[in-house]
N, C-alpha and C positions, 0 to 999 in steps of 0.2 A: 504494500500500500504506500502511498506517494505521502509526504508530511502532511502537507493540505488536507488529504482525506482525514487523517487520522486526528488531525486541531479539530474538522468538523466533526470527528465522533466523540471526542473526548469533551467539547462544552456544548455540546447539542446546539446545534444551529446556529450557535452565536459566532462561530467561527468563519462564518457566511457576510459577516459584516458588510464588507465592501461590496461583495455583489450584490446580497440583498436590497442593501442603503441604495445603490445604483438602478437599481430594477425599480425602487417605490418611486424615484423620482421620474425616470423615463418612462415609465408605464401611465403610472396617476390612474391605475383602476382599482376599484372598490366593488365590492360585491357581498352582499349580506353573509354575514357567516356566524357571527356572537352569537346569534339566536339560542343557536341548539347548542354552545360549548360557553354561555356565560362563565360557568362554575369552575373553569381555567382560572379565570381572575385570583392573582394574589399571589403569599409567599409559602415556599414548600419548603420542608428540612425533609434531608433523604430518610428513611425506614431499613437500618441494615438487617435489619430481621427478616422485614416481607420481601424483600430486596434477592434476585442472585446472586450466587458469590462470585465476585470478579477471577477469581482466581481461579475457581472451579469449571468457571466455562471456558476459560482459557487453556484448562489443562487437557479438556475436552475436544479443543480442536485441532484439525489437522495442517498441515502446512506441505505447498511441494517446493519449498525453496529450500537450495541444498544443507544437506544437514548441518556441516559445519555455520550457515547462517540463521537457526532456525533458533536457535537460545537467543541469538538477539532480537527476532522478528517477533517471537512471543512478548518475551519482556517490555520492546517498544508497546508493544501491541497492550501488553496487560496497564502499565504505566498511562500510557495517553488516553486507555478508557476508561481510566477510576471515572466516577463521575463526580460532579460538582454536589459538597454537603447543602447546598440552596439553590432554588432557582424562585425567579420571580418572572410573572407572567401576566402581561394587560392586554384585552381583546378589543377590538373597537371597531365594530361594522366585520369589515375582512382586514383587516391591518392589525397584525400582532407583535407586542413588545417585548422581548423576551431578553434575562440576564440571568447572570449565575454569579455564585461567589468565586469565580475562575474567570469570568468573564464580562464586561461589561453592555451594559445596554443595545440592543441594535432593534430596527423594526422593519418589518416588512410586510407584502401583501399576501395572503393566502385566498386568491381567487381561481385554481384551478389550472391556469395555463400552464400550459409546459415550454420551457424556453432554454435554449442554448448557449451555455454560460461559459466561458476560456477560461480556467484555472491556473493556479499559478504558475503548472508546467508547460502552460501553453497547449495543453490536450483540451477538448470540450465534451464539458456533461451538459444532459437533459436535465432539468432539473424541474421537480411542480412541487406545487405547499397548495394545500387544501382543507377544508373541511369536511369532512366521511365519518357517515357512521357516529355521529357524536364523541367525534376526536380529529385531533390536529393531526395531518399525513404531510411527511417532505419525501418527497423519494428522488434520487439521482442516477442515473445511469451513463455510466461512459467506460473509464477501465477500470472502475468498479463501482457494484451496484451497493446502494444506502435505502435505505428504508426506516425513519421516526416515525413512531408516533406517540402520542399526548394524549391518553384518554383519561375522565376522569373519573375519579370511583366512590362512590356513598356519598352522590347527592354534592360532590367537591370537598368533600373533607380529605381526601388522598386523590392524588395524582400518579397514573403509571405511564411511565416511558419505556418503551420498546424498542430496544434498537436491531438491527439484522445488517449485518454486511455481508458481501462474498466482491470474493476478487478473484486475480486468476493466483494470486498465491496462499486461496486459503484454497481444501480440496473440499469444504462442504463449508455453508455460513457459518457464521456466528450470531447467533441471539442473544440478546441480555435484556435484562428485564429491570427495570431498577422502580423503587417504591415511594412516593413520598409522601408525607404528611403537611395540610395546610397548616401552618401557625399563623398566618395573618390574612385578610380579606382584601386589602390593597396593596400593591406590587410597592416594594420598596428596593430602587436602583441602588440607592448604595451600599449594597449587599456587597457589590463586587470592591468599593474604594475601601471599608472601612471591617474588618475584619471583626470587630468590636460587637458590630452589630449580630453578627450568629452566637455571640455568647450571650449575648442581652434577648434574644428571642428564645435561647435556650432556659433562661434563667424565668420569662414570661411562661414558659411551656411546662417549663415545671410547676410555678404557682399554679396553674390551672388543671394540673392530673388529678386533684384529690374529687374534685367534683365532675369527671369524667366518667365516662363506664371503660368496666374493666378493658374492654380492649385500648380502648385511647392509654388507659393509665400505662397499661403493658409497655406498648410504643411512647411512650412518653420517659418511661423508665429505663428501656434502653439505649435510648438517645442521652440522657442522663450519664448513664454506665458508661457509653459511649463515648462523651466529651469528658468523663473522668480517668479515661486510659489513656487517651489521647493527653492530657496534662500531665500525667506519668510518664508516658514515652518521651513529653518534652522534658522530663526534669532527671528524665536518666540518660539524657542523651549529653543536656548540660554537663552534668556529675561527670560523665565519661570525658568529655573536652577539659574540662579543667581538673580533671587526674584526682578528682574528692571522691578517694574509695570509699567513707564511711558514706558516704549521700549512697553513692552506688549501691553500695550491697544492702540499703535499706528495703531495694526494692525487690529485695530475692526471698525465697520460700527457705527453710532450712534445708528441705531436699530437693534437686531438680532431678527430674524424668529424665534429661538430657542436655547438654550443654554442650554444644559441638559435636564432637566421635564419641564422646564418654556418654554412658547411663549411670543413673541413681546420685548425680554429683554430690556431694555434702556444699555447703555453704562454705566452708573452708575451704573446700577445693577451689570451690569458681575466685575466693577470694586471693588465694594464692597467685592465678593465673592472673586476675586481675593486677594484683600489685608489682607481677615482673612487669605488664608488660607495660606499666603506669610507668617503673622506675627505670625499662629501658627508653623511655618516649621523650624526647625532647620535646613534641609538640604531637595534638590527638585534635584531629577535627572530623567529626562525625557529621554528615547530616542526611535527612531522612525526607521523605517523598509521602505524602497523603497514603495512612495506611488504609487498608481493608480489616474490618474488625467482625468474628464471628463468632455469637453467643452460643453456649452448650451451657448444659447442665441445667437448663433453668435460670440462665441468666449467670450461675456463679463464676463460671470459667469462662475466658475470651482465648480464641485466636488473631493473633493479629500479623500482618506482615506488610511488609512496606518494602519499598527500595533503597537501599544504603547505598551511601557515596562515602568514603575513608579515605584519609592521608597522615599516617602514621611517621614522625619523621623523626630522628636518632642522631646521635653525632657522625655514622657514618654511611648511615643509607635511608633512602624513604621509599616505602610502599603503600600503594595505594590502588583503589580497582572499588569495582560496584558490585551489588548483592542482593538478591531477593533477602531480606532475613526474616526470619518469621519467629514470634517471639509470643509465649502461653501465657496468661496471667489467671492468678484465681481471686477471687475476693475475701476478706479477711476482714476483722476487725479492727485492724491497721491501717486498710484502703489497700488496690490491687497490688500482688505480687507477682515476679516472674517468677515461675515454674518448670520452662522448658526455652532453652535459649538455642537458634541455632541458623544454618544459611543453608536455603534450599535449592539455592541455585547461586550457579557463580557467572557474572553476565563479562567481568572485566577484570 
């Protein structure tokens, strides 16, 4: 898949900016469409629970590009389709405003026509956006085919996106399915400038579970769970950069399942390994890529994994390369801990 393609899969349509923006103004047509998809209106936080798992469809599919490129072609692949934890969305006639917390504002017309659109590689797709079926359709066809859609579910209180690609380097599509839940009634853009605001709608979303029904609260709860591993991930990532072993190993279980190639690690152990490689490190910059978070157990244990980037650097040599890592947490008393440390994939 061409970069282009995969910017437009990874923040859903907003990646389209320029042509879109180009086509409202050269076209200037309008065609009734809000009718039947009011209930689009407003702001969504994604649902990793009702949601597919990025990873799992990923692992799912097939590729015929040669082997030795095929660790990359996923990784890209899995990486540029996390999708955006917010989208906001305004309807207006047939002219729709769409952003994300990855992306910002763009608007266009969804009146049905199909039109010939030059990408950035200088290749032309068909492209149409529509309203069908009481849901939002874009579909694209050239050297490879895209298919969104936006439909919305109980009445607009969640939104599902469906995304489907196939190209000539995947050997079957890809589907993903991704879940979200309304937390507000009118689109608020500065989702994408000001980060601030997903913690403040988080913090609204929780005052409001208690007098929910149980499925809201559920989904409400692990959106909660959700933005409190994600503040862990950042605060041991910290730890790890500025070589503060006691910060670090606050967020370990006394026994890991697995830490690397070893089972059953003691907390000593990991703490040991930790400290050499603290006290061979001249310098530790870690950092991490929008993880994938999946609840088991009834909410008590996460898996999470993400993309690590490292640069490890010594008085007489620095290594450094990328890494799926994928990292257990359980929940405690204490607030989550790691239980299973390790790198599922090595990209670089």
């Amino acid at each position: 898949m061409n970069s282009r393609t995969i910017i437009i899969l990874t923040i859903l349509l907003v990646g389209l900016c320029g042509t879109i923006s180009a086509q409202v103004r050269r076209e200037g047509v309008t065609r009734g469409g809000c009718e039947t998809t009011a209930a689009l209106n407003g702001v969504y936080r994604i649902d990793t629970d009702g949601s597919d798992k990025l990873y799992s469809v990923i692992e799912g599919a097939a590729s015929n590009v040669p082997y030795s490129e095929q660790q990359q072609f996923f990784m890209d692949l899995a990486v540029r389709l996390t999708p955006p934890d917010l989208l906001a969305i305004e309807c207006r006639g047939s002219t729709i405003s769409l952003g994300s917390s990855r992306s910002s504002r763009v608007d266009f017309v969804a009146d049905g026509v199909t039109r010939s659109v030059r990408n950035a590689g200088g290749g032309v797709a068909r492209t149409r956006i529509a309203f069908e079926r009481n849901a939002l359709t874009f579909t694209s066809s050239g050297a490879d085919n895209l298919n969104f859609t936006f439909t919305p579910l109980e009445n607009g209180r969640r939104l599902r996106v469906t995304r489907r690609i196939s190209s000539r380097e995947l050997i079957e599509p890809v589907v993903i399915r991704t879940v979200y839940s309304k937390i507000a009634d009118v689109a608020r853009w500065e989702i994408f400038d000001d980060t601030r605001v997903a913690r403040q709608m988080a913090r609204q979303n929780s005052e409001t579970t208690s007098s929910a029904p149980p499925r809201a609260r559920s989904a409400g709860n692990e959106n909660n769970k959700a933005n409190a591993i994600r503040e862990s991930l950042d605060e041991w990532i910290t730890a790890t950069n500025r070589r503060n072993i006691e910060k670090q190993m606050s967020f370990y279980m006394p026994e890991l399942k697995s830490f690397y190639l070893a089972r059953n690690a003691s907390r000593d152990t990991v703490r040991l390994e930790k400290t050499r490689t603290f006290a061979g490190a001249k310098s530790i910059d870690i950092r991490a890529a929008e993880p994938e978070i999946i609840f088991q157990d009834g909410g008590r244990t996460a898996i999470m994994r993400f993309r690590k980037k490292y640069r490890v650097e010594n008085n007489s040599k620095m290594r450094s390369g990328e890494v799926i890592q994928e990292l257990r947490w359980q929940q405690t008393n204490g607030g989550w801990k790691i239980f299973s440390e390790r790198d599922i994939r090595v990209i670089s």
